[in-house]
C-alpha positions as CSV (number, residue, x, y, z in Angstrom):
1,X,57.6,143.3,91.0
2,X,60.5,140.9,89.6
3,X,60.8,140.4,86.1
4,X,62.0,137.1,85.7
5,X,63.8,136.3,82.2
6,X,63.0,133.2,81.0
7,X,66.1,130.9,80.4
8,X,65.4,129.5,77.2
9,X,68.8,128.5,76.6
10,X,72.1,127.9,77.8
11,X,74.8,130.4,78.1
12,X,77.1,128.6,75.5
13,X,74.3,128.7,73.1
14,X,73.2,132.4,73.1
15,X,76.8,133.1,73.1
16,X,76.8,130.9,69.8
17,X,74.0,132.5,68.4
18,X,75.7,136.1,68.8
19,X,78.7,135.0,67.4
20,X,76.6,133.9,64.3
21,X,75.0,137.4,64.7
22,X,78.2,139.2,64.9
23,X,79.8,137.7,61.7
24,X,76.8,138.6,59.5
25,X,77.3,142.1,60.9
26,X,80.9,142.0,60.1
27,X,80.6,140.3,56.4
28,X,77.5,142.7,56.0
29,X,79.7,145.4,56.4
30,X,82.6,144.3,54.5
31,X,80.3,143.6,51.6
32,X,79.0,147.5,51.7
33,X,82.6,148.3,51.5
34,X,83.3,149.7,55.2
35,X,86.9,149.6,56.6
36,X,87.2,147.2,59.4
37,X,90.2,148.9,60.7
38,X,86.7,152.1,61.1
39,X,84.4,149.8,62.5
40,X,85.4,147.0,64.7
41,X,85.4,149.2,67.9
42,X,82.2,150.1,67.6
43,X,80.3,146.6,67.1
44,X,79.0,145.2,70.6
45,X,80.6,142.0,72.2
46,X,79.1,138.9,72.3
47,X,78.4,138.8,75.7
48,X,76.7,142.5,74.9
49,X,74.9,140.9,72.0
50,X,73.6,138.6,74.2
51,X,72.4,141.0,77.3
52,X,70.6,142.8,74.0
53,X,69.1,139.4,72.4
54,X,67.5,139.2,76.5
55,X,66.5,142.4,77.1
56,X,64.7,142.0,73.1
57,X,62.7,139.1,74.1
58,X,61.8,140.6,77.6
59,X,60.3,144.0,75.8
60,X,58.7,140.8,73.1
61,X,57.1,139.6,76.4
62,X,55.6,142.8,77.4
63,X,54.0,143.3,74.2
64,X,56.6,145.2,72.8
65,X,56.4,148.3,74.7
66,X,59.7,149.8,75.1
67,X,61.4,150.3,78.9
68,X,61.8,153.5,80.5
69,X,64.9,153.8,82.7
70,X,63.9,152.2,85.4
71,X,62.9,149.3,83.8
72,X,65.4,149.1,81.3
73,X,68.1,149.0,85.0
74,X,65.9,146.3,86.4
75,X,65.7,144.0,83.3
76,X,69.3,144.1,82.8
77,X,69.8,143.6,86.0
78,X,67.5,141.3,86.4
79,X,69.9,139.3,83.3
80,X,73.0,139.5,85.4
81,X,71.4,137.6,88.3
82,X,69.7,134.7,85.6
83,X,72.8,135.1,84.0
84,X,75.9,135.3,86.6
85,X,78.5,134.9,83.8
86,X,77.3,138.1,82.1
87,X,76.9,140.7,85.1
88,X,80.2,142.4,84.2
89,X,79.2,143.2,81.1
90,X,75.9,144.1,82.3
91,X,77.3,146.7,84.8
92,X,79.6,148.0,81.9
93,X,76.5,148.3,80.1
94,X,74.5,150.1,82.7
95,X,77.3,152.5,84.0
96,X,79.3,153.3,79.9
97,X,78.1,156.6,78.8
98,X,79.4,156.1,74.7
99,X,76.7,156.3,72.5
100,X,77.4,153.7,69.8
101,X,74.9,153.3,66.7
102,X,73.8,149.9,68.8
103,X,72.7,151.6,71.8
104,X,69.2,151.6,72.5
105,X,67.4,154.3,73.1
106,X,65.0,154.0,76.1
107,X,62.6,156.3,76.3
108,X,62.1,157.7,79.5
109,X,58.1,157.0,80.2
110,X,57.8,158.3,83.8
């Protein structure tokens, strides 16, 4: 069974939107007082912001229900092949084992 991702935009544009998404994170933190010099390693890239914006709206499409896994493997890999420009990042992603506050956590179903 392929799980298709539906292109609903262009590369440049999600990469707009997470760049959007990744100043609010930064100004929200600056705001609550963080040190920037503390947290700038540990916010996600904008090419990881948008495999996560992707692999959001493909857990939206299956009513919500969170990936085990093997699921979680074959969506994002099923990003890097809509998505050629991102399959580095998506094989960092699937092979890093640091545990930032941003990872998700799948829960292992099978």
């Amino acid at each position: 069974m392929t799980e298709s991702i539906p292109r609903r935009a262009s590369l440049e544009v999600l990469r707009a939107e997470a760049s959007d998404e990744l100043a609010v994170l930064i100004q929200e933190r600056l705001r609550g007082g963080e040190d920037p010099w503390e947290f700038m390693e540990d916010l996600p890239s904008i090419d990881e912001l948008v495999v996560f914006l992707l692999r959001a709206e493909n857990i939206k499409a299956n009513d919500g229900v969170r990936p085990n896994s093997a699921r979680h493997y074959r969506v994002l890999r099923q990003i890097a092949l809509e998505y050629p420009e991102l399959t580095k990042t998506v094989w960092g992603m699937l092979g890093e084992r640091r545990h930032r506050r941003w990872d998700p956590t799948v829960a292992d179903a099978s």
